[in-house]
C-alpha positions as CSV (number, residue, x, y, z in Angstrom):
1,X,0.0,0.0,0.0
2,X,1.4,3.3,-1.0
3,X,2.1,5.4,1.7
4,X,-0.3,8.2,2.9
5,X,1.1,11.6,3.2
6,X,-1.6,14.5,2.7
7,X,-3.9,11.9,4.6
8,X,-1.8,10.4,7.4
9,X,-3.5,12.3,10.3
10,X,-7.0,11.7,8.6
11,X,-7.4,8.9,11.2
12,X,-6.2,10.6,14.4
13,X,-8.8,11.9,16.9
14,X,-8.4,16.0,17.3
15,X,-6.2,15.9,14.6
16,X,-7.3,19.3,13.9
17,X,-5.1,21.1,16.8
18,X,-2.2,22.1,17.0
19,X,-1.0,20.0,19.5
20,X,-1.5,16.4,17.7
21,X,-0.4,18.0,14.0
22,X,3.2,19.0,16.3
23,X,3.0,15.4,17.8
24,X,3.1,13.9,13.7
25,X,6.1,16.0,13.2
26,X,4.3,19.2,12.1
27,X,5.7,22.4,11.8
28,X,9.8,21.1,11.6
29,X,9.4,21.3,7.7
30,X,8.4,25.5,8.5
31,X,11.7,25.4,10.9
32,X,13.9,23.7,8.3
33,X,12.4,25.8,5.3
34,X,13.3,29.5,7.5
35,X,16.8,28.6,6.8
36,X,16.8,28.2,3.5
37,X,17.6,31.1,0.9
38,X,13.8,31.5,-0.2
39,X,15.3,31.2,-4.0
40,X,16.1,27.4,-3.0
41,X,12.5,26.5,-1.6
42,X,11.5,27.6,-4.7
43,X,14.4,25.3,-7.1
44,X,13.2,22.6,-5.0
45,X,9.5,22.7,-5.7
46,X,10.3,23.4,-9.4
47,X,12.4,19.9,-9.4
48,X,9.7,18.3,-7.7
49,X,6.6,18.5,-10.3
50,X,4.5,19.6,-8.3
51,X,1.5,20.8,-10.3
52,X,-1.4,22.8,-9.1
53,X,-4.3,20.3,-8.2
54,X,-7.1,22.7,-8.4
55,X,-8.0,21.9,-11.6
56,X,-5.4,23.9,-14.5
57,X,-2.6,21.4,-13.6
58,X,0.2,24.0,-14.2
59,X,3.8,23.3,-12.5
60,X,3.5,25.6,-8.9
61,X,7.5,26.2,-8.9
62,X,7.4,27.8,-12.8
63,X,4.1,29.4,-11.6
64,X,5.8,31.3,-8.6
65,X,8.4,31.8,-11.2
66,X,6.6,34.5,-12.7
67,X,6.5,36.8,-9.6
68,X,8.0,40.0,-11.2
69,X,11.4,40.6,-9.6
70,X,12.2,44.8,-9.8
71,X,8.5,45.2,-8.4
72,X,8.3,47.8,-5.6
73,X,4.7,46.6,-5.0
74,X,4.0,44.0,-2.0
75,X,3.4,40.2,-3.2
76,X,0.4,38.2,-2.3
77,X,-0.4,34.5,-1.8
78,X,-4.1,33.7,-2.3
79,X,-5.3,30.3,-0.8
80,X,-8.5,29.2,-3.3
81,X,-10.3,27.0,-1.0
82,X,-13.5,27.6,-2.9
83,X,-14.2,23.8,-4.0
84,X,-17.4,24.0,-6.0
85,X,-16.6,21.7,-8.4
86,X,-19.4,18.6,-8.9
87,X,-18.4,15.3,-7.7
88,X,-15.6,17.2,-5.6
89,X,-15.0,17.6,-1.4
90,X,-11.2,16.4,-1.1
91,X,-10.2,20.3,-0.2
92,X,-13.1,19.9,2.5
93,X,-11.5,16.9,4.8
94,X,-8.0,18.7,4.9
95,X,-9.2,21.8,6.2
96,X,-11.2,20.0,8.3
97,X,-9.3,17.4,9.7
98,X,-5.5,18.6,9.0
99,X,-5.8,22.8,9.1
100,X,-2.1,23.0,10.6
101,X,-1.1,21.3,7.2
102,X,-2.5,24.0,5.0
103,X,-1.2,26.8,7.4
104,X,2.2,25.5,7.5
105,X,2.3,24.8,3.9
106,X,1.1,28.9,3.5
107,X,4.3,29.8,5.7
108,X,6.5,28.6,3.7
109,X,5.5,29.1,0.3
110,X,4.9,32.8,1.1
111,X,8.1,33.0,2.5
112,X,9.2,31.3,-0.1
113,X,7.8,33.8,-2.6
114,X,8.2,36.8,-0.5
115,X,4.7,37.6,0.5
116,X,4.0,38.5,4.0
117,X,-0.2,38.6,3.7
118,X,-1.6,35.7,2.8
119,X,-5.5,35.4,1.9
120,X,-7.5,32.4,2.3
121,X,-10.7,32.2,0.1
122,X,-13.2,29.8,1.7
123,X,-16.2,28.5,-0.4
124,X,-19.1,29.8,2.0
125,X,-20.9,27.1,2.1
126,X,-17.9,25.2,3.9
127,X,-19.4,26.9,7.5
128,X,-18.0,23.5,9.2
129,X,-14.6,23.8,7.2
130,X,-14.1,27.3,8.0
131,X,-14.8,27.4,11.8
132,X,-12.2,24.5,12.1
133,X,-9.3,26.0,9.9
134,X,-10.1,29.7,11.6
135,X,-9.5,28.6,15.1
136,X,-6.9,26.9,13.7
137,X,-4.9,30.1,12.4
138,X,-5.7,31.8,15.9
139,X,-3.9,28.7,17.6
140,X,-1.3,29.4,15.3
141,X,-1.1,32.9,15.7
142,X,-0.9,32.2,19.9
143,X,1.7,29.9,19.3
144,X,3.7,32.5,17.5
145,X,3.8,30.3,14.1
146,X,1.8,33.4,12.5
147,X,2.5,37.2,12.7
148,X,5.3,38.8,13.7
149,X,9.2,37.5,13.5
150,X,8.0,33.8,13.1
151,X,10.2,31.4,15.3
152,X,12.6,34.0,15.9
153,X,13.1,34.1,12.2
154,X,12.6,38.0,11.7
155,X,9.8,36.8,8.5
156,X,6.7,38.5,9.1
157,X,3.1,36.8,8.1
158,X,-0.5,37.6,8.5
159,X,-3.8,35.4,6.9
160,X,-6.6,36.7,6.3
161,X,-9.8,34.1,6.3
162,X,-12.8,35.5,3.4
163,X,-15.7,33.6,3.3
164,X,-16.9,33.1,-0.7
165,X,-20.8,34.3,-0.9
166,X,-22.1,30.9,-2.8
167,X,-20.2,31.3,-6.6
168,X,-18.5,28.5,-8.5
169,X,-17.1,31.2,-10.9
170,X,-15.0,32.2,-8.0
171,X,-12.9,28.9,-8.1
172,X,-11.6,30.7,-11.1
173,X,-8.5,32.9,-9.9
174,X,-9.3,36.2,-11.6
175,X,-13.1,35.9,-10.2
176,X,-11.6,34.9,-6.8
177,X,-9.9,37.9,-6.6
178,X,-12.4,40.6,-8.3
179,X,-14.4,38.7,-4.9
180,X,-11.7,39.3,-2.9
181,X,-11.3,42.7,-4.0
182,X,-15.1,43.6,-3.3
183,X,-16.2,43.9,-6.6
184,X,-18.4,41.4,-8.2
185,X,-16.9,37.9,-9.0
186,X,-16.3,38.0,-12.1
187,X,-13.1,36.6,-14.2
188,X,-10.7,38.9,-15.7
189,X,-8.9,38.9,-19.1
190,X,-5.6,37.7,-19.2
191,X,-2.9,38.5,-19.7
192,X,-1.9,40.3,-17.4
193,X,-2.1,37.1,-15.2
194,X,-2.4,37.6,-11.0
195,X,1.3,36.8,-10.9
196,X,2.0,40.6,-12.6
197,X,-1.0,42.3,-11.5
198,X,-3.3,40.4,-9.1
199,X,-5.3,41.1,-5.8
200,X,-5.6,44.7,-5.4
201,X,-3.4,45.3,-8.5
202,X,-0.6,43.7,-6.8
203,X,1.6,40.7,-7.5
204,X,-0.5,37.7,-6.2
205,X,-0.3,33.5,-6.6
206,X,-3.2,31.6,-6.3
207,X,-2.7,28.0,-5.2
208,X,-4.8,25.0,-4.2
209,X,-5.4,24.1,-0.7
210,X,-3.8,20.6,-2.0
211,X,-1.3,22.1,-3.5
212,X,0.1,23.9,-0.7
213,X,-0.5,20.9,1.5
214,X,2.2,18.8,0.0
215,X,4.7,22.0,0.3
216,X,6.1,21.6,3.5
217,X,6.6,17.5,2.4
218,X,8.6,18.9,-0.8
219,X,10.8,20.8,1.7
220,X,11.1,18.1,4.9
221,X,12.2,15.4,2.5
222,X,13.3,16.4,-0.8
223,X,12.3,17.3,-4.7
224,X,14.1,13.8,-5.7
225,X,11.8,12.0,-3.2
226,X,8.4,13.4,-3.8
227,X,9.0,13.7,-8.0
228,X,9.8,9.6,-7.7
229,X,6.3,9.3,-6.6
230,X,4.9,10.2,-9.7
231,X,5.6,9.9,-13.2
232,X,7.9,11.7,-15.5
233,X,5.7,15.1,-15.9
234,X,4.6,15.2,-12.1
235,X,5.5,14.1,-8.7
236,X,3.4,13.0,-5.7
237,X,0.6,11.7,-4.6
238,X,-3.3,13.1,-4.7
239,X,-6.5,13.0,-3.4
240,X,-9.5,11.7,-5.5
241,X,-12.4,12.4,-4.6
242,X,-14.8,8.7,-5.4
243,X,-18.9,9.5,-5.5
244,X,-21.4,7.8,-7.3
245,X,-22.1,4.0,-7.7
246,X,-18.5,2.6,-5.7
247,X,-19.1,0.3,-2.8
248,X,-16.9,2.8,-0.7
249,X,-17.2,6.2,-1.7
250,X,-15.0,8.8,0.3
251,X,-11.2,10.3,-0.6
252,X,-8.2,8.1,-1.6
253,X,-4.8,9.2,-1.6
254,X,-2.6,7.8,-4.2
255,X,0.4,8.3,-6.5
256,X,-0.4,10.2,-9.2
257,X,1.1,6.8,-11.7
258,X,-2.1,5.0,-10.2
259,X,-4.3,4.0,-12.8
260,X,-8.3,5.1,-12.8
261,X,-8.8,1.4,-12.9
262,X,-6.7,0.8,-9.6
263,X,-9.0,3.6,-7.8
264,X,-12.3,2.2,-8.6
265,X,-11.7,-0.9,-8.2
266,X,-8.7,-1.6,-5.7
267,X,-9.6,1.0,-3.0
268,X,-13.4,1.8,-3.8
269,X,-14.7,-1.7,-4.0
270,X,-15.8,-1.8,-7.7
271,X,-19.4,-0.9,-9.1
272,X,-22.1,-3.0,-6.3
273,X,-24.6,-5.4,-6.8
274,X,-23.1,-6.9,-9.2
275,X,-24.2,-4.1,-11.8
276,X,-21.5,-3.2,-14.9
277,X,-19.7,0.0,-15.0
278,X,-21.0,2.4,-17.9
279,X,-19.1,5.4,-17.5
280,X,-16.0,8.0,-15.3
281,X,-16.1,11.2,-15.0
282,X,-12.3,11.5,-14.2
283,X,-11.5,15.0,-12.9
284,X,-14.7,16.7,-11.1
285,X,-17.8,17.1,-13.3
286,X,-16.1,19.7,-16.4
287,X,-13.9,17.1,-17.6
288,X,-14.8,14.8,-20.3
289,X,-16.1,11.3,-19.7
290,X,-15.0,7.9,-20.3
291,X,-16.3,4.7,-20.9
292,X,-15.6,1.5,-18.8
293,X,-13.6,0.6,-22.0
294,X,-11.2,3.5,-21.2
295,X,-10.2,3.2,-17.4
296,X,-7.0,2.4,-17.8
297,X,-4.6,5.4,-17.7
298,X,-2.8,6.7,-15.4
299,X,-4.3,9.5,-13.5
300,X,-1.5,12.2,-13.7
301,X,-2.0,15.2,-15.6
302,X,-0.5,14.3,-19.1
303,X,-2.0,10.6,-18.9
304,X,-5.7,12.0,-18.5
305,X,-5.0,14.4,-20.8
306,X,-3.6,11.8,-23.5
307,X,-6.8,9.8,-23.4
308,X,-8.7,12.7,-24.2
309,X,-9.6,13.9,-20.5
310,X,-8.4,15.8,-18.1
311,X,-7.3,15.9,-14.2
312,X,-8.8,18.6,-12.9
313,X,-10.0,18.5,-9.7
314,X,-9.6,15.0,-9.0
315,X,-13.5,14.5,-8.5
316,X,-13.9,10.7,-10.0
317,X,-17.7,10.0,-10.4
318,X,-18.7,6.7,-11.4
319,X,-21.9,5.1,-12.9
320,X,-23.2,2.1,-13.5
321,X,-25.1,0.6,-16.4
322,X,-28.6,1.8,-14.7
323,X,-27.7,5.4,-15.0
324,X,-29.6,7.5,-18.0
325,X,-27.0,10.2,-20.0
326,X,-29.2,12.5,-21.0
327,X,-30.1,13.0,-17.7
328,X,-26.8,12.5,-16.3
329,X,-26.2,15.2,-18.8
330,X,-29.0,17.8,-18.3
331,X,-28.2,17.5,-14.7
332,X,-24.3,18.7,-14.9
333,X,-26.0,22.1,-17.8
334,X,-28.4,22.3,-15.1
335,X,-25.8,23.6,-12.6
336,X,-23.8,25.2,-15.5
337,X,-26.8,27.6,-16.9
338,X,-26.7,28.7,-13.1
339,X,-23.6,29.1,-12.4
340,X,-22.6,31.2,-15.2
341,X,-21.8,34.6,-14.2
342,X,-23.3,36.2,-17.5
343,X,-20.4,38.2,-18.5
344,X,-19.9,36.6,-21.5
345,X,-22.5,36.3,-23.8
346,X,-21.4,32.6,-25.6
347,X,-21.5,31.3,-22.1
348,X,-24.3,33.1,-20.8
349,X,-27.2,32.0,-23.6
350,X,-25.6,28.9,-24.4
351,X,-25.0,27.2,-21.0
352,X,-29.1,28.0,-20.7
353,X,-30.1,26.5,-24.1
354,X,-28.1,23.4,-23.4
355,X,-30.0,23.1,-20.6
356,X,-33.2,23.7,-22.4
357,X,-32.7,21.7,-25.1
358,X,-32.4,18.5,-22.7
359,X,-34.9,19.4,-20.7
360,X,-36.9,18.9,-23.5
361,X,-35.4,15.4,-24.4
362,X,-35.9,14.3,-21.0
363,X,-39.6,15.5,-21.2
364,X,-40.3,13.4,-24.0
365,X,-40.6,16.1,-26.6
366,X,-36.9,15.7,-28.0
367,X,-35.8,16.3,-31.5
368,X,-34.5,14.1,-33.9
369,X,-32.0,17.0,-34.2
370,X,-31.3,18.3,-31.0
371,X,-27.6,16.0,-30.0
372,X,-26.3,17.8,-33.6
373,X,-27.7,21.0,-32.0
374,X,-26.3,20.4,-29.0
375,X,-22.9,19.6,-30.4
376,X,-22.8,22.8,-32.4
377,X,-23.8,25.1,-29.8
378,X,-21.4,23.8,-27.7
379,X,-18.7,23.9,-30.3
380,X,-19.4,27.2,-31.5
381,X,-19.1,29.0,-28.4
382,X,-15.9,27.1,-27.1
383,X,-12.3,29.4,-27.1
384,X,-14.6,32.4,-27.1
385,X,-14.8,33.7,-23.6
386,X,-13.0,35.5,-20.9
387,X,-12.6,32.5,-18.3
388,X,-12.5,28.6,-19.2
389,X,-15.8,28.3,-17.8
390,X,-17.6,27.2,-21.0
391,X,-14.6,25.6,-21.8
392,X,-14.9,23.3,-19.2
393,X,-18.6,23.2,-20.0
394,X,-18.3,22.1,-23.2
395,X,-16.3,18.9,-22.2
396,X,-19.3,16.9,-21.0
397,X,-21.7,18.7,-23.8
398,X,-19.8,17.1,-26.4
399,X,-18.3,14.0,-24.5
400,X,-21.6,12.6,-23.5
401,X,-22.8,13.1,-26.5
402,X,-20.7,11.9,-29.0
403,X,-20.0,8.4,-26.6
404,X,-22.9,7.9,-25.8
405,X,-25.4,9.2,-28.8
406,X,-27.4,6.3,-29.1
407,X,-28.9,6.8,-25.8
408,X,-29.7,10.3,-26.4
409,X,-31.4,9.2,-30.4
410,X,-33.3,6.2,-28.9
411,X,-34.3,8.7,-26.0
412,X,-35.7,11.1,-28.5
413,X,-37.5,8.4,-31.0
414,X,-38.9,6.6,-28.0
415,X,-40.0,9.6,-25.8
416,X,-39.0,7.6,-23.4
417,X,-35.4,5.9,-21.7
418,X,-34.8,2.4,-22.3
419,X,-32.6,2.7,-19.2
420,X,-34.9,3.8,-16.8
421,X,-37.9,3.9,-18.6
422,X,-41.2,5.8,-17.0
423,X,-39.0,7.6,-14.4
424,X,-39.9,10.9,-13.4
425,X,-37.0,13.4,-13.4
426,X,-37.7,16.2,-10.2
427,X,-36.6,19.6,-11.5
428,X,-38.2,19.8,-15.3
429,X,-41.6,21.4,-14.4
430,X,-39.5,24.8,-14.8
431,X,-38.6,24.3,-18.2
């Protein structure tokens, strides 16, 4: 059994306090890290391959990297703990049940990258996750692990906890911080990117509560150690998130070189009573599905991507042969046509037709028509817009469609699904 590292105190009771994270060896990475040049904290997580597990997938040592060095300007770090990804909640047990881990992992990668406020963006529906990890930055603050000269080291840090107000846009870094900033959250265009001119027209990185996590790992025991985890392109382990029909669903920590076969089977028990597996959503609900046919890759980054999916968040939703597409499908538009922020007009009239047009399939009025329709809307909009929010909407548009286009053309002849035939689907007496 691989061995647990974000996930090792999961287990432990109070292993949100300070006292039991110091008692697994907590807070000697922050000691050995205020040493270091902060240059060399940097090299290290460069060699590592970390990449950012929020979603993008983008190397964190290159992305500090782009801090701009003659800036007079202060640097920020901004935490995005706003998890509002479908079929994701991995972000939710560390800052429930490992806070210390996150805060010491902020320590050093802002003094790492010379920041000395760090924000931490909490999705506001997490009430539970953000009472835990607050009093958990006030223990660290009376322990004098926060403020000012930290251990004696003369580096200066405050956090700052903000509370999202209910908007998956703001998982996007540019609508985090127009949130932050007190201004509506809505994305930004890009360049200039956060690094140049972020929060409060500042130099800011935005990382993953994961990402951050593994940091103070990177630094305790070594690029070389933590990139041999991996694969090639990135080191580590991860957290998946496992919902739908598993035997055990709940988070599993694993090297990224695991395959999605391994996951489901191995450590979630395997699709129950006996049913068939139909289809994975690998990487939280934006990223393209797969068929049982295609479950064996390796779930890194660049082997997702190479079988036409992505990583993303790491949310891994599985369903069995009982489940219908199209409303598999209309559910995830559903929660896109709401979630839009309507700045952009492709995404703002599109992510509503979608749902609208499968609504109508689902009613048993479909179109022979409407899957090419659906396809071309979807296509047609995609590369056009300020965030990758329609981006990562079109993924399961076109995905579901295209595997899975019998379904949705016998669901349309028959008025009707063969699947689950004369099932009443709650939420269509809007449309």
């Amino acid at each position: 059994m691989a061995e647990r590292i974000l996930t090792r105190n999961f287990h432990l009771p109070d292993s949100r306090l300070l006292r039991v994270y110091r008692e697994t060896g907590g807070y000697q990475a922050l000691r050995k890290a205020l040493g270091m040049v902060p240059a060399a904290i940097g090299e290290e997580v460069k060699r590592s391959n970390l990449r950012g597990l929020g979603g993008a997938g983008f190397p964190t040592g290159v992305k500090w990297g782009f801090l701009p060095k003659d800036s007079p300007k202060p640097r920020y770090l901004v935490v995005n703990a706003d998890e509002g990804e479908p079929g994701t909640f991995k972000d939710r047990y560390l800052l429930e049940r490992d806070p210390h881990a996150l805060i010491e992992g902020i320590i050093i990668s802002a003094y790492a990258i010379g920041s000395h406020l760090a924000f931490v963006y909490i999705r506001g529906e997490y009430v539970r996750p953000w009472r835990i990890f607050s009093q958990a930055v006030r223990e660290a603050y009376e322990a004098g692990l926060l403020g000012k000269n930290i251990l004696g080291s003369g580096f200066d840090l405050e956090v700052i906890i903000h509370r999202g107000a209910g908007a998956y846009i703001c998982g996007e870094e540019t609508g985090l911080i127009s949130s932050l900033e007190g201004k509506k959250g809505w994305p930004k265009v890009k360049p200039p990117f956060p690094a140049v001119r972020g929060a409060f027209d500042c130099p800011t990185i935005v990382n993953n509560v994961e990402t951050l996590c593994h940091v103070p790992h990177i630094v305790s025991r070594g690029a070389e150690w933590f990139g041999a985890l991996g694969t090639k392109t990135q080191g580590g382990t991860r957290i998946y998130s496992v919902s739908g029909h598993v035997a055990r669903p709940g988070v599993y920590e694993l090297p990224v070189s695991a395959t999605l076969r391994e996951l489901i089977y191995d450590q979630a028990g395997g699709v129950p009573d006996g049913k068939r597996l139909k289809a994975v959503v690998p990487g939280g609900s934006s990223a393209q599905i797969l068929t049982a046919d295609e479950i064996d890759v390796t779930l890194d980054v660049d082997g997702l991507r190479e079988a036409g999916t992505m990583a993303g968040s790491a949310g891994v939703i599985v369903m069995d042969e009982t489940t219908c597409m199209p409303e598999a499908l209309w559910v995830l538009a559903r929660f896109y046509a709401h979630e839009s922020c309507g700045q952009c007009t492709p995404c703002r009239e599109s992510t509503g037709w979608v749902e609208k047009i499968l609504a109508r399939i689902l009613r048993g009025k479909g179109r022979p028509e409407d899957p090419d329709n659906l396809l071309n809307i979807a296509r047609r909009g995609a590369g056009t817009t300020i965030c990758a929010f329609y981006d990562g909407a079109v993924n399961p548009y076109v995905s579901y469609v295209e595997k899975f286009r019998e379904e949705f053309d016998d669901h349309i002849r028959r008025g009707d699904c063969d699947v689950r035939p004369g099932r009443v689907v709650e939420g269509l007496e809007a449309h």
